[in-house]
C-alpha positions as CSV (number, residue, x, y, z in Angstrom):
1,X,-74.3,10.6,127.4
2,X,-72.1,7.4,125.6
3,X,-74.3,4.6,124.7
4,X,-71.2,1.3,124.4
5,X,-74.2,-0.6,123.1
6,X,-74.8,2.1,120.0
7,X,-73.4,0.3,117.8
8,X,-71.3,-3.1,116.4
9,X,-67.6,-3.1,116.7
10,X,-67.1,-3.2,113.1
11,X,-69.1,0.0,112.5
12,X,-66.8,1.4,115.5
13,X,-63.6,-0.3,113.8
14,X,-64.7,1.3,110.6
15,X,-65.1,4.8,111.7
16,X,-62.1,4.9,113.6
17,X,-60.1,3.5,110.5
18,X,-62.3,6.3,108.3
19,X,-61.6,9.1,111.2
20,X,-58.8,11.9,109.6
21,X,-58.4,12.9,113.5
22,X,-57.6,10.2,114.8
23,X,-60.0,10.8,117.5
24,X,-61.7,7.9,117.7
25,X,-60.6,4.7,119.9
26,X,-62.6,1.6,119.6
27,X,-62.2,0.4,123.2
28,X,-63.3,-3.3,124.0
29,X,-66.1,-5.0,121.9
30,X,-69.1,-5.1,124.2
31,X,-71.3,-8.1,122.6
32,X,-68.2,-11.2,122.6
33,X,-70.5,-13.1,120.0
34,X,-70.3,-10.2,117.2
35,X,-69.0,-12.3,114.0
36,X,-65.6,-11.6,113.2
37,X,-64.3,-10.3,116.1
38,X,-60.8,-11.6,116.1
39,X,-59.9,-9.6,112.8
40,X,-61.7,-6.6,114.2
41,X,-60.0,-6.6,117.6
42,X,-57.1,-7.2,115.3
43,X,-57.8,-3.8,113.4
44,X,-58.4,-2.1,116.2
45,X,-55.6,-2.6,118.1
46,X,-53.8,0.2,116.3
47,X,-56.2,3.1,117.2
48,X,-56.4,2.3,121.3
């Protein structure tokens, strides 16, 4: 089962960024007050 909540978006950003694959898609942010979101939506535009 996928738990969106299992994690922040910069440890989702990070792995996706880290992932040789390519695999991994970051999706939406799910908490809109995580700090740094811009730059990390911003990041992860590029692996959606």
């Amino acid at each position: 089962m996928i738990n969106p909540t299992g994690g922040a978006f910069k440890d989702i950003v990070r792995a996706a960024e880290k992932c040789t694959a390519g695999c991994l898609h970051p999706g939406t942010p799910f908490n809109p007050d995580e700090p740094g979101l811009e730059k990390l939506v911003q990041r992860a535009a590029k692996y959606q």
